[in-house]
PDB file of N, CA, C and O in Angstrom, chain B, residues numbered from 101:
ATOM      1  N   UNK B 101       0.836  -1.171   0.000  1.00  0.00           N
ATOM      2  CA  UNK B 101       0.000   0.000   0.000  1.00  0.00           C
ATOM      3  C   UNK B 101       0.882   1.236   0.000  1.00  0.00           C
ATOM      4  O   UNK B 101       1.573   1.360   1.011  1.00  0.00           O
ATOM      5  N   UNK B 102       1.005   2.236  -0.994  1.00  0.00           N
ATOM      6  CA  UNK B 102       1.220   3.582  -0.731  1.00  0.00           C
ATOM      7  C   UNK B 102       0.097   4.792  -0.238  1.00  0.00           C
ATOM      8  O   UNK B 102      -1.073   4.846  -0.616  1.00  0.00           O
ATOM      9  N   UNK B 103       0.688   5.627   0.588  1.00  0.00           N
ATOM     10  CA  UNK B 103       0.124   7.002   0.794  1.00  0.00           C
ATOM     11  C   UNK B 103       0.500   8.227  -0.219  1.00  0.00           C
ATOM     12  O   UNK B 103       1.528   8.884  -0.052  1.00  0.00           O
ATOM     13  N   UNK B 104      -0.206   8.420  -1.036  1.00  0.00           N
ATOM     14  CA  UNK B 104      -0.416   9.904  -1.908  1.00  0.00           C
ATOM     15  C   UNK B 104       0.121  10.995  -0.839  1.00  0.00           C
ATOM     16  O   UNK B 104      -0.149  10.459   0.235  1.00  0.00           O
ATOM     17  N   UNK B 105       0.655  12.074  -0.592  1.00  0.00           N
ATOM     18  CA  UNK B 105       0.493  12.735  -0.255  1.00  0.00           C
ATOM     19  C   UNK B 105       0.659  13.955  -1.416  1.00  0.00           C
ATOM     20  O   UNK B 105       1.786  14.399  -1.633  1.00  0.00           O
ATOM     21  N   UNK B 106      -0.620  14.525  -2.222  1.00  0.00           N
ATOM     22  CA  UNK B 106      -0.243  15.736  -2.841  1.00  0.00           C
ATOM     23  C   UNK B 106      -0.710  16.879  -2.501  1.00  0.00           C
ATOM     24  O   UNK B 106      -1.766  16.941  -1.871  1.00  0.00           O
ATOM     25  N   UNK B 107       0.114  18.199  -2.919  1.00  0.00           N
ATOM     26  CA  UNK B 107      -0.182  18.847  -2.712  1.00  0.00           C
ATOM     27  C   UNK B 107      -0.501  20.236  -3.741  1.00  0.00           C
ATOM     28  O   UNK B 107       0.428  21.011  -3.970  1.00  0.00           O
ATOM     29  N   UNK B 108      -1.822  20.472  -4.311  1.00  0.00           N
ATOM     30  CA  UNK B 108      -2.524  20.947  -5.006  1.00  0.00           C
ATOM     31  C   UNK B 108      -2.414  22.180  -5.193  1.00  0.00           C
ATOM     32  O   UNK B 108      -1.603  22.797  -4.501  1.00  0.00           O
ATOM     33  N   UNK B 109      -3.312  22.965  -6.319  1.00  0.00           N
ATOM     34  CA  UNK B 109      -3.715  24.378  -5.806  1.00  0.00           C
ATOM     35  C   UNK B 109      -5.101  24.399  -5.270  1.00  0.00           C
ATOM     36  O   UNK B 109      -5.860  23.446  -5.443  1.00  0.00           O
ATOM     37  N   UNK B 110      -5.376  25.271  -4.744  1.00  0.00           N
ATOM     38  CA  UNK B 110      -7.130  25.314  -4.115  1.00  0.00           C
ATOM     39  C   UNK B 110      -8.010  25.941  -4.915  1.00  0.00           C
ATOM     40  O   UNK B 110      -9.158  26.320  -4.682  1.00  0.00           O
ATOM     41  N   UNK B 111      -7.366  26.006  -5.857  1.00  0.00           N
ATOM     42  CA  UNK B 111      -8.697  26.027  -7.124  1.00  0.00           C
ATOM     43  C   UNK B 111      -9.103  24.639  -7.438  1.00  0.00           C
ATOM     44  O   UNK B 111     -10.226  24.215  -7.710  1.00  0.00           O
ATOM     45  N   UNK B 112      -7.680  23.852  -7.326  1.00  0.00           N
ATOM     46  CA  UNK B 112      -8.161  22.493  -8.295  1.00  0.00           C
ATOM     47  C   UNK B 112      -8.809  21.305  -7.780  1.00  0.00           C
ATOM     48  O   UNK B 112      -9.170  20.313  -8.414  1.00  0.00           O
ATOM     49  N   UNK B 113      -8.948  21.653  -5.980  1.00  0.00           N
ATOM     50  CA  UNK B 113      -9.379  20.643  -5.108  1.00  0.00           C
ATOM     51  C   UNK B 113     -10.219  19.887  -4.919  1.00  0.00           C
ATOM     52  O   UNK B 113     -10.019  18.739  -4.522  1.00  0.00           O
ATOM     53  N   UNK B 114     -11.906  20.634  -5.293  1.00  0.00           N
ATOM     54  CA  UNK B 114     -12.968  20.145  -5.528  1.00  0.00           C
ATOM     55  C   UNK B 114     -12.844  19.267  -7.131  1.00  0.00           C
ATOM     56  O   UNK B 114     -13.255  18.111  -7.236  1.00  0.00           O
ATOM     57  N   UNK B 115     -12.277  19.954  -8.191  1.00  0.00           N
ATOM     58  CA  UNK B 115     -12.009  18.796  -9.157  1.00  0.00           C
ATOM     59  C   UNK B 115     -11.460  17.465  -9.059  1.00  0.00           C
ATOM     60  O   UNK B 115     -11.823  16.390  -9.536  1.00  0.00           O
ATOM     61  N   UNK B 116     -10.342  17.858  -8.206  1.00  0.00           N
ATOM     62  CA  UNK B 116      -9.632  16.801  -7.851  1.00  0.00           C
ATOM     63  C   UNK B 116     -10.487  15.725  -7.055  1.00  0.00           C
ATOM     64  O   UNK B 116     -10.959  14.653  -7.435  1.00  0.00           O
ATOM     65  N   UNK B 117     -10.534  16.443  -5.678  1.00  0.00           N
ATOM     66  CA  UNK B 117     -11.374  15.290  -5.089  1.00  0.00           C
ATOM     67  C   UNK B 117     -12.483  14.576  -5.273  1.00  0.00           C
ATOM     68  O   UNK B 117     -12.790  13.592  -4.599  1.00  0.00           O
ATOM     69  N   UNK B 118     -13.310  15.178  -6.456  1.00  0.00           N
ATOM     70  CA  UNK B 118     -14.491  14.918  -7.175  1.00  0.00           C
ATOM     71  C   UNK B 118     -14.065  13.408  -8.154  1.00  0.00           C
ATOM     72  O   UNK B 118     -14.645  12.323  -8.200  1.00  0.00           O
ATOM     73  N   UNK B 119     -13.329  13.697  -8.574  1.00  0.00           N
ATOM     74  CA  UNK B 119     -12.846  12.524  -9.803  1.00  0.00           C
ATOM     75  C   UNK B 119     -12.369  11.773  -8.751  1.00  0.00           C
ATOM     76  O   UNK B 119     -13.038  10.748  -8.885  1.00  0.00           O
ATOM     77  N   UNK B 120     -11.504  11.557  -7.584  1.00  0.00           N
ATOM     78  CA  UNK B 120     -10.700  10.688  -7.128  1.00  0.00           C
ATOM     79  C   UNK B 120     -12.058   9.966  -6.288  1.00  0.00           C
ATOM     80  O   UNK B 120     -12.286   8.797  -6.600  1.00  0.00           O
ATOM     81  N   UNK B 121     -12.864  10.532  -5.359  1.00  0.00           N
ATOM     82  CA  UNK B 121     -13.897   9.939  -5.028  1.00  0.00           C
ATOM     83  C   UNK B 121     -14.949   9.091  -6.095  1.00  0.00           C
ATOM     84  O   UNK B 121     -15.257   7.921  -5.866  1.00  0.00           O
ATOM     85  N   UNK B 122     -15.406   9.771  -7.172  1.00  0.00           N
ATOM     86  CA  UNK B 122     -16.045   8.901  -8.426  1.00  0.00           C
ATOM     87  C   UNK B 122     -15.440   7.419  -8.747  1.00  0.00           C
ATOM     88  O   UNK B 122     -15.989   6.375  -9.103  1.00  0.00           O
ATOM     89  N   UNK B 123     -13.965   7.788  -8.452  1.00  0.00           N
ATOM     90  CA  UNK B 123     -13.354   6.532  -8.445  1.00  0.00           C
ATOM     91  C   UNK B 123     -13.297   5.532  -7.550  1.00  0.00           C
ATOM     92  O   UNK B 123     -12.639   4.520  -7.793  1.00  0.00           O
ATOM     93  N   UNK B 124     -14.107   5.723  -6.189  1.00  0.00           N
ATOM     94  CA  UNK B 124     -13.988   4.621  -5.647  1.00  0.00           C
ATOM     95  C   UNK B 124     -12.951   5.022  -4.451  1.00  0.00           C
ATOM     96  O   UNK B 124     -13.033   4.297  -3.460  1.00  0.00           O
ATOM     97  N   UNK B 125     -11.956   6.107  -4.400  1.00  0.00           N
ATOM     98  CA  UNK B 125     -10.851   6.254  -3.858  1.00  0.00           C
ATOM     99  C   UNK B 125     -11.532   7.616  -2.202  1.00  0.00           C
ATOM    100  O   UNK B 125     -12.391   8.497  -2.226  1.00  0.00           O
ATOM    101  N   UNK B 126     -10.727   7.181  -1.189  1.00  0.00           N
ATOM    102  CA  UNK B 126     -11.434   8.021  -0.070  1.00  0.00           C
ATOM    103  C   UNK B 126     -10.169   8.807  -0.130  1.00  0.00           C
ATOM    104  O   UNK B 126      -9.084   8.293  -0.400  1.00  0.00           O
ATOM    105  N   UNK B 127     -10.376  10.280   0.172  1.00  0.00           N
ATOM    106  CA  UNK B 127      -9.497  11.527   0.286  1.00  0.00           C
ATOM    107  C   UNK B 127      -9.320  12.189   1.807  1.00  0.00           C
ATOM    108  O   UNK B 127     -10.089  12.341   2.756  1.00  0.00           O
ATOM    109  N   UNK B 128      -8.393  12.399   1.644  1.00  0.00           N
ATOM    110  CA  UNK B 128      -8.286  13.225   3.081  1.00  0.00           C
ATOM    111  C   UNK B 128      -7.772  14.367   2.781  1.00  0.00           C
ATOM    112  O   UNK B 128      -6.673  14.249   2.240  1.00  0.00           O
ATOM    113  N   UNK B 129      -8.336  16.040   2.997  1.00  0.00           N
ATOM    114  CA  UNK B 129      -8.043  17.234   2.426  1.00  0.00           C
ATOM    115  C   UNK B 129      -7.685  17.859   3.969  1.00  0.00           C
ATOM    116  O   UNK B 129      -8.085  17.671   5.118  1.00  0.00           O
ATOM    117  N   UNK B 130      -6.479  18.897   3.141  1.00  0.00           N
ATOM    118  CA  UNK B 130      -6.051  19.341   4.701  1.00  0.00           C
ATOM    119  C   UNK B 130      -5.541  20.667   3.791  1.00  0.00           C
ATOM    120  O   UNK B 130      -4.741  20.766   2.862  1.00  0.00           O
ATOM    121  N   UNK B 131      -6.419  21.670   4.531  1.00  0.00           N
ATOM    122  CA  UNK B 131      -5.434  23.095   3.975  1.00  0.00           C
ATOM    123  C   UNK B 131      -4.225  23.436   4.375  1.00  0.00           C
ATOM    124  O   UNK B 131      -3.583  23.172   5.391  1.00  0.00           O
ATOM    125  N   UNK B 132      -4.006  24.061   3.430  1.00  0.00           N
ATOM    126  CA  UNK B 132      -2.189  24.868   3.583  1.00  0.00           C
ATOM    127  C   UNK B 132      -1.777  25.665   2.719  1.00  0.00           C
ATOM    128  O   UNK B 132      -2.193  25.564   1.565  1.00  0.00           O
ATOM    129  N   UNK B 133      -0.768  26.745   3.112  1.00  0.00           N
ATOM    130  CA  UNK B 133      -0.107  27.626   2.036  1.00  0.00           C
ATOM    131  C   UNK B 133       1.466  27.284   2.439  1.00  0.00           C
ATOM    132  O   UNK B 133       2.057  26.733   3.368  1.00  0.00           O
ATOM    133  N   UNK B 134       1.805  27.968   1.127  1.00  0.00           N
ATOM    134  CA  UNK B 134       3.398  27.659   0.966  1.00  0.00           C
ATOM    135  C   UNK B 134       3.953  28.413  -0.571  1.00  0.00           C
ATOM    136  O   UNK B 134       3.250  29.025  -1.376  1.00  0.00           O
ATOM    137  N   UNK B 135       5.215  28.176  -0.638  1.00  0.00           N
ATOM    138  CA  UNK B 135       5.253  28.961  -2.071  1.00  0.00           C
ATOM    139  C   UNK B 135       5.796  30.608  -1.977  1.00  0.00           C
ATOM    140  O   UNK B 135       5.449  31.307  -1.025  1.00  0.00           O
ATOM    141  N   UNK B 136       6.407  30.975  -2.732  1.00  0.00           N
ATOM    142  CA  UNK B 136       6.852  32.544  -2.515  1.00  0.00           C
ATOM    143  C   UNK B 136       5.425  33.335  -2.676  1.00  0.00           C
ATOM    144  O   UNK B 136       5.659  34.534  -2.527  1.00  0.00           O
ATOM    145  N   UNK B 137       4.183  33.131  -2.897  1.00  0.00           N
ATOM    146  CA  UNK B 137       3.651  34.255  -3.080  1.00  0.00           C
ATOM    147  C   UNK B 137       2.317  33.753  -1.758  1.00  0.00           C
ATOM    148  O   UNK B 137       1.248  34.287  -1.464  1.00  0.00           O
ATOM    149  N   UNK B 138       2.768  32.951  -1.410  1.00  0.00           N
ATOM    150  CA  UNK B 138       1.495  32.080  -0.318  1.00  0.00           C
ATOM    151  C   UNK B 138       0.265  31.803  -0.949  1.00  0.00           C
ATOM    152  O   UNK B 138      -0.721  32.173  -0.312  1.00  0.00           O
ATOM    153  N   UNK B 139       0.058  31.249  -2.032  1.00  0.00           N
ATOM    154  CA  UNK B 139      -0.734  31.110  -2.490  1.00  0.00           C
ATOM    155  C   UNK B 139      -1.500  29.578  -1.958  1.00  0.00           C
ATOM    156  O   UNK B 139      -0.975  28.479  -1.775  1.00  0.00           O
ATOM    157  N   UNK B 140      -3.182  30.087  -1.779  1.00  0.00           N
ATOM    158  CA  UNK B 140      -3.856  28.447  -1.493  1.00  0.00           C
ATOM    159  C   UNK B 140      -3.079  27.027  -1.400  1.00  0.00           C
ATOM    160  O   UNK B 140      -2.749  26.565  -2.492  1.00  0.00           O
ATOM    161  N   UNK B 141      -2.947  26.732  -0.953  1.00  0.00           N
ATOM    162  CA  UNK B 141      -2.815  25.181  -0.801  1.00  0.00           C
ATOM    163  C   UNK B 141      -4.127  24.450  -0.522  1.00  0.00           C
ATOM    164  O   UNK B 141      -5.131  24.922   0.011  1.00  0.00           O
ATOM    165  N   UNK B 142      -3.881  22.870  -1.107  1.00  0.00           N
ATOM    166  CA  UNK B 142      -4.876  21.966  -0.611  1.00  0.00           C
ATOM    167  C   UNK B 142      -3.598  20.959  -0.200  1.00  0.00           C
ATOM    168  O   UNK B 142      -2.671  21.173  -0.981  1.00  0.00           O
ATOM    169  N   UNK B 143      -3.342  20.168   0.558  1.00  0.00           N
ATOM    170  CA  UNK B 143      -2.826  18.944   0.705  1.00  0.00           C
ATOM    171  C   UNK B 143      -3.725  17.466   0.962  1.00  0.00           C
ATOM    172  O   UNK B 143      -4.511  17.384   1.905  1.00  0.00           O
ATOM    173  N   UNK B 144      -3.546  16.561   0.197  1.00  0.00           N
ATOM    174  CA  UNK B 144      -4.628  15.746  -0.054  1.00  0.00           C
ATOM    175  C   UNK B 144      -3.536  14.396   0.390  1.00  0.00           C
ATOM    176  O   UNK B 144      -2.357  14.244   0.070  1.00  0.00           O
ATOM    177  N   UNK B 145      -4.175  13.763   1.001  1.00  0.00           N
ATOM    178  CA  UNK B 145      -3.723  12.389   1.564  1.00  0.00           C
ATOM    179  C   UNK B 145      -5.147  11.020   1.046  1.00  0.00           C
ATOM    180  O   UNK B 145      -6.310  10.706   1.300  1.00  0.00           O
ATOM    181  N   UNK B 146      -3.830  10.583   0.090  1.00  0.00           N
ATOM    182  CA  UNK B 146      -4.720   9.232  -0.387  1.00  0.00           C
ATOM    183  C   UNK B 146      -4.184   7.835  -0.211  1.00  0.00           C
ATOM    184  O   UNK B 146      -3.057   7.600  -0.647  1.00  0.00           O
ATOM    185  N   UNK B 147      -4.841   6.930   0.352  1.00  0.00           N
ATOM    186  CA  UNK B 147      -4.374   5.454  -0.005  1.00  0.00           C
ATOM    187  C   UNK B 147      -4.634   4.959  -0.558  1.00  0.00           C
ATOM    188  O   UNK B 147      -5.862   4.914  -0.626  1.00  0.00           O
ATOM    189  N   UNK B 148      -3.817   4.009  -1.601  1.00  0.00           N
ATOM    190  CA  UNK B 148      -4.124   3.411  -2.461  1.00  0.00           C
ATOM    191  C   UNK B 148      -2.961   2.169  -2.367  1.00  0.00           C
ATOM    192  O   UNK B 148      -1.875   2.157  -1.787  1.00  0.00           O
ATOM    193  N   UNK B 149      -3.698   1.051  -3.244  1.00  0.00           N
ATOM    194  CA  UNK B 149      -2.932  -0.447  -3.369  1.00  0.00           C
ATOM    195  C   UNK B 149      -1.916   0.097  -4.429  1.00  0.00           C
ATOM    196  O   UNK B 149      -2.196   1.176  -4.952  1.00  0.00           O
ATOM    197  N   UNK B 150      -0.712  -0.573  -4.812  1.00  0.00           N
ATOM    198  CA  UNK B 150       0.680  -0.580  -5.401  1.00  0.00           C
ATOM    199  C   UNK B 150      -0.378  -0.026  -6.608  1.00  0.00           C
ATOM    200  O   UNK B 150      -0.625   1.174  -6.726  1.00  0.00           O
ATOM    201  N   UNK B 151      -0.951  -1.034  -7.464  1.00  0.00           N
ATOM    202  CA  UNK B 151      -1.559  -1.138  -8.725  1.00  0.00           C
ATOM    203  C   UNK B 151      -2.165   0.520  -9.120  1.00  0.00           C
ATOM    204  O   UNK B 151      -2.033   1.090 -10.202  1.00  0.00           O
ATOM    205  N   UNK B 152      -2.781   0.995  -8.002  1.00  0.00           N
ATOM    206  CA  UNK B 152      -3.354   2.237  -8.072  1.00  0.00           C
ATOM    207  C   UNK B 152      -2.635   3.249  -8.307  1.00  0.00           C
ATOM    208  O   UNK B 152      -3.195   4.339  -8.427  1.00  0.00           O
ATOM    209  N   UNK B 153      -1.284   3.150  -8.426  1.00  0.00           N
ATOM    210  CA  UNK B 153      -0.574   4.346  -7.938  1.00  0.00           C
ATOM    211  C   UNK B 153      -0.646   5.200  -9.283  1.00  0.00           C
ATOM    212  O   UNK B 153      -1.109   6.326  -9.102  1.00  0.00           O
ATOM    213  N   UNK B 154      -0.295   4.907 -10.559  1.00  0.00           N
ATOM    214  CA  UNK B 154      -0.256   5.309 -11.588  1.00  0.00           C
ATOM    215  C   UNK B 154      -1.599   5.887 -12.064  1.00  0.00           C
ATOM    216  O   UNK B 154      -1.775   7.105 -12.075  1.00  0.00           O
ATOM    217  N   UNK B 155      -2.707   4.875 -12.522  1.00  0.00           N
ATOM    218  CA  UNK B 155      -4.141   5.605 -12.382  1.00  0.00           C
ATOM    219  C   UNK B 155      -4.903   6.908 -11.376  1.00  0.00           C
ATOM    220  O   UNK B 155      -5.884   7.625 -11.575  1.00  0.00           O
ATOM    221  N   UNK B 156      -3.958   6.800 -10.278  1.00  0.00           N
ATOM    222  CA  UNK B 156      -4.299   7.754  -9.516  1.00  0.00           C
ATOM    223  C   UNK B 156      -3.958   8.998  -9.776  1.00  0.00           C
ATOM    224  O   UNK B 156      -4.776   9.905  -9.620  1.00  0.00           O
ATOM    225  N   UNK B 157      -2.703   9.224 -10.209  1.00  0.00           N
ATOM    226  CA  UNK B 157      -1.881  10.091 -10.489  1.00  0.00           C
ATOM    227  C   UNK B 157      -2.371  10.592 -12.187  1.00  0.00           C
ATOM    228  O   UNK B 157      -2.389  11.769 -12.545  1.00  0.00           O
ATOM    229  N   UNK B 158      -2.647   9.719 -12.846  1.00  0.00           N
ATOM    230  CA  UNK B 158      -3.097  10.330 -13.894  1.00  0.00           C
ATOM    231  C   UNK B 158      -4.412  10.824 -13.918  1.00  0.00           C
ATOM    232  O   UNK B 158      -4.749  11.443 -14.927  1.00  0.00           O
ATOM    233  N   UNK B 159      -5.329  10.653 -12.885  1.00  0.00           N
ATOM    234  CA  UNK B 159      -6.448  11.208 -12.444  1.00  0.00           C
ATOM    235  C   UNK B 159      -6.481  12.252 -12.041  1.00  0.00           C
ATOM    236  O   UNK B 159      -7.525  12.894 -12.159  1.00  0.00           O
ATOM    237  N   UNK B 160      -5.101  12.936 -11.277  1.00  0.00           N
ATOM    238  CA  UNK B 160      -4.706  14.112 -10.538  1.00  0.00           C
ATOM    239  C   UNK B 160      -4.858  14.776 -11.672  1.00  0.00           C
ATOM    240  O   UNK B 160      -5.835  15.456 -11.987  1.00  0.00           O
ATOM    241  N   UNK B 161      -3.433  14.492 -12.586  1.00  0.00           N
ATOM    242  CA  UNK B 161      -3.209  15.117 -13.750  1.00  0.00           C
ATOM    243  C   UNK B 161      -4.179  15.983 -14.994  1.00  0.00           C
ATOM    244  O   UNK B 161      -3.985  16.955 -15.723  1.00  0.00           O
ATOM    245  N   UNK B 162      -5.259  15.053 -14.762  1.00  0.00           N
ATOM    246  CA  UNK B 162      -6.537  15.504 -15.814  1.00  0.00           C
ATOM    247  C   UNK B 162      -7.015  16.174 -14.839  1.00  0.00           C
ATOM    248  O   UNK B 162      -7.113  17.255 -15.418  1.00  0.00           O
ATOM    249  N   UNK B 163      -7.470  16.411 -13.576  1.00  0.00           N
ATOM    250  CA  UNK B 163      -8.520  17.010 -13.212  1.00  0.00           C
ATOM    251  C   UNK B 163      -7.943  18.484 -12.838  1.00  0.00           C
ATOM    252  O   UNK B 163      -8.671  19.475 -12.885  1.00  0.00           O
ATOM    253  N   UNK B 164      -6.413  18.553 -12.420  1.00  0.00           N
ATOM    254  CA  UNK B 164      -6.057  19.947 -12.597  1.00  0.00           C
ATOM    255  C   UNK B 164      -5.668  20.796 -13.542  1.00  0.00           C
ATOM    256  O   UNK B 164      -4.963  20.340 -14.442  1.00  0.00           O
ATOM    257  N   UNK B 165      -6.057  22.309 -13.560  1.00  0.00           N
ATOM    258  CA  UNK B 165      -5.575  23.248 -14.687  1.00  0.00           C
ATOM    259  C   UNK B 165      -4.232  23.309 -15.031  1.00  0.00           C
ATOM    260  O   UNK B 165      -3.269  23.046 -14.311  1.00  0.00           O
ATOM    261  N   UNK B 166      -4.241  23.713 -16.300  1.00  0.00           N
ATOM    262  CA  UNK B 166      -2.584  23.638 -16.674  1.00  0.00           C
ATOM    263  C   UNK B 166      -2.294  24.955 -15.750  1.00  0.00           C
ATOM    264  O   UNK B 166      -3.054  25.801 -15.279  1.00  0.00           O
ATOM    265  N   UNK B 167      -0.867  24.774 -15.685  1.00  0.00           N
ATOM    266  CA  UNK B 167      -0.241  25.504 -14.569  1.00  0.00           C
ATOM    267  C   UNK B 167       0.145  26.923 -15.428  1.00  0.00           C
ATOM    268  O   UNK B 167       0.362  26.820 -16.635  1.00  0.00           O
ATOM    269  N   UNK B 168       0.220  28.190 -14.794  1.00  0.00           N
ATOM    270  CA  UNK B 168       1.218  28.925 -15.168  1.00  0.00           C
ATOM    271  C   UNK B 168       2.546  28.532 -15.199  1.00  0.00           C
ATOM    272  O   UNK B 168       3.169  27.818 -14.413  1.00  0.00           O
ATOM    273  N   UNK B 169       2.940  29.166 -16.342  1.00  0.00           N
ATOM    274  CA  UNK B 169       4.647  29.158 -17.097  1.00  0.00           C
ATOM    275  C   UNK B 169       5.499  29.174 -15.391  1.00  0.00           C
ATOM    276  O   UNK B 169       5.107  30.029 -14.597  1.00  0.00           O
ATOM    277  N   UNK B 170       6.328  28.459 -15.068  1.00  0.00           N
ATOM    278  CA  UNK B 170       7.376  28.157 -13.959  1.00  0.00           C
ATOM    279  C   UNK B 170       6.706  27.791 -12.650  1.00  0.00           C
ATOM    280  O   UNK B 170       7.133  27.969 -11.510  1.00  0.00           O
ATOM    281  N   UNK B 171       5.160  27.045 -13.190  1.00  0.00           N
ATOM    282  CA  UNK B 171       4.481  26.720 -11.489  1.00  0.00           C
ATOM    283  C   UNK B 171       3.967  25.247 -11.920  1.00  0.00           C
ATOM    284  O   UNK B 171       3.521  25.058 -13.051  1.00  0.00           O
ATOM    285  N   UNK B 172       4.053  24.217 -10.960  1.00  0.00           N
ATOM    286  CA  UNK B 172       3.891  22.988 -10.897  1.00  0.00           C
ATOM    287  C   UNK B 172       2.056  22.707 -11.016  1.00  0.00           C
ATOM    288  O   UNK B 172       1.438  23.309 -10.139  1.00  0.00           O
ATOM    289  N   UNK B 173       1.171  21.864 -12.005  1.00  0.00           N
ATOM    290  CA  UNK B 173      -0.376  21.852 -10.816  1.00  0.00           C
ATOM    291  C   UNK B 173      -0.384  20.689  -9.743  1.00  0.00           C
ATOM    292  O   UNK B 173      -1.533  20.458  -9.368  1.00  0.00           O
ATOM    293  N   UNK B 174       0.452  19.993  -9.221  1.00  0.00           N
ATOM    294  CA  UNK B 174       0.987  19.531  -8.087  1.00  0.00           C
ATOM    295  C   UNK B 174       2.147  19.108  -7.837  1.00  0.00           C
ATOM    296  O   UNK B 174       3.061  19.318  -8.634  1.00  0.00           O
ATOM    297  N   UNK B 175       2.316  18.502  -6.807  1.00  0.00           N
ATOM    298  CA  UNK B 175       3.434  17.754  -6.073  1.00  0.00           C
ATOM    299  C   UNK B 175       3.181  16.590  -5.236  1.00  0.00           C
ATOM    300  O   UNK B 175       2.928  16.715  -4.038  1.00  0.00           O
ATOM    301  N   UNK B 176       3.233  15.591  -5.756  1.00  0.00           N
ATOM    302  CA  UNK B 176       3.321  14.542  -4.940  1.00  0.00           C
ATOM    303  C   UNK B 176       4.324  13.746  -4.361  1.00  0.00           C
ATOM    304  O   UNK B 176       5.140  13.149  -5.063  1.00  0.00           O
ATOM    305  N   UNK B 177       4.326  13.679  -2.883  1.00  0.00           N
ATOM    306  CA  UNK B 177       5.092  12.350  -2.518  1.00  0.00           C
ATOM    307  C   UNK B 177       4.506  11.188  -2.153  1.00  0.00           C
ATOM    308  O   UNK B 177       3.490  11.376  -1.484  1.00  0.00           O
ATOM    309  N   UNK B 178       4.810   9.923  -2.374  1.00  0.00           N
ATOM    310  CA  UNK B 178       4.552   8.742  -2.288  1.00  0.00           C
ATOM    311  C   UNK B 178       5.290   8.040  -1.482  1.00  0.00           C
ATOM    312  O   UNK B 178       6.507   7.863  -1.532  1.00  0.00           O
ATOM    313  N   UNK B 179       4.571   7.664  -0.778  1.00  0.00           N
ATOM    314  CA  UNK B 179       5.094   6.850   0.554  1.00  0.00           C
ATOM    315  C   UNK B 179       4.732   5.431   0.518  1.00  0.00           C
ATOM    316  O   UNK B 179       3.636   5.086   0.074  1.00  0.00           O
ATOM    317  N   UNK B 180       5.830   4.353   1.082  1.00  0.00           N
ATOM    318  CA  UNK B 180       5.215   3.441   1.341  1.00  0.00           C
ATOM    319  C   UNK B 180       4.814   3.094   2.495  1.00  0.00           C
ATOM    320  O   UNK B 180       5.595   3.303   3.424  1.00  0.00           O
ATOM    321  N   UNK B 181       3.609   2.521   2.766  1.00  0.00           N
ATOM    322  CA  UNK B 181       3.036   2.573   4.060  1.00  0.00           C
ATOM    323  C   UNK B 181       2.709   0.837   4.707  1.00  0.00           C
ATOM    324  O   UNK B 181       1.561   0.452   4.930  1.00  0.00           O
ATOM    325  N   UNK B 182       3.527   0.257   4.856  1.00  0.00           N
ATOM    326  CA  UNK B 182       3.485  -1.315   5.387  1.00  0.00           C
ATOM    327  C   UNK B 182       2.026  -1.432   5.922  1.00  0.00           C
ATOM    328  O   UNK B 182       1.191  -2.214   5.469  1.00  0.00           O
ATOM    329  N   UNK B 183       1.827  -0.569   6.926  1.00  0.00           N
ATOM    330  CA  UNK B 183       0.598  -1.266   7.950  1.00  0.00           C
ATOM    331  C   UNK B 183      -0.188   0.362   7.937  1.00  0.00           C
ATOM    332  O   UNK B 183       0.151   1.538   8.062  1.00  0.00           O
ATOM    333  N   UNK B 184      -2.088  -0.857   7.578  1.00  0.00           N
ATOM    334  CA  UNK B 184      -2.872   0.338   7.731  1.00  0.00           C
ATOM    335  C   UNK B 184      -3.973   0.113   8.445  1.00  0.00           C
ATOM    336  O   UNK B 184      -4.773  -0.745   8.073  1.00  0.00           O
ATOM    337  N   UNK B 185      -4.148   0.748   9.420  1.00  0.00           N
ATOM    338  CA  UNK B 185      -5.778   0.189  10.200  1.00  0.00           C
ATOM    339  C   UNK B 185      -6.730   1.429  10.865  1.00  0.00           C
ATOM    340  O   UNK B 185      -6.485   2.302  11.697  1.00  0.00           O
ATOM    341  N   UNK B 186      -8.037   1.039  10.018  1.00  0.00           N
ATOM    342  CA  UNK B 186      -8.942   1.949  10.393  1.00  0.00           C
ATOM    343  C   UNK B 186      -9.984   1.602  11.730  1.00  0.00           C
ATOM    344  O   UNK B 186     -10.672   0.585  11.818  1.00  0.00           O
ATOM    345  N   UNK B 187      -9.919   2.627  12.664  1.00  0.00           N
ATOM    346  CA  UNK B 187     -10.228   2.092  14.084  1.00  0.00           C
ATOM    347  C   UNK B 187     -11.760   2.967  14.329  1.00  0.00           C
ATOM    348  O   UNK B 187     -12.386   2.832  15.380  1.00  0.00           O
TER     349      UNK B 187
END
């Protein structure tokens, strides 16, 4: 199992999390800013099985706007996460 951790713009969040939920996939949204101009953040925490990781990510990809010239429309790190339990 990996953990998604990306981190968005907050325009693109409701897109984002809209498509990733349609999919079957549960989101965890956590605001934040960062960046030289402090602009919105969303940080989004997803789990997903090995297999998912790629489909997921290309799900990100479509549902956010193309970026302005020298700005990312996310950042993800991917974690691997051995043990997961929902209590």
């Amino acid at each position: 199992m990996k953990l998604i951790l990306a981190i968005i713009r907050d325009t693109d969040d409701e897109a984002v999390i809209n498509q990733l939920v349609n999919h079957g996939l549960r989101v965890t949204r956590v605001a934040s800013t960062g960046g030289f101009l402090h602009r919105g953040n969303v940080t989004l925490m997803i789990g997903v099985d090995d297999e998912k990781v790629q489909p997921t990510i290309d799900m990100m990809k479509a549902a956010c706007h193309r970026a302005e010239p020298d700005q990312h429309r996310a950042t993800l790190f991917i974690v691997n996460t051995p043990y997961f339990e929902q209590v």
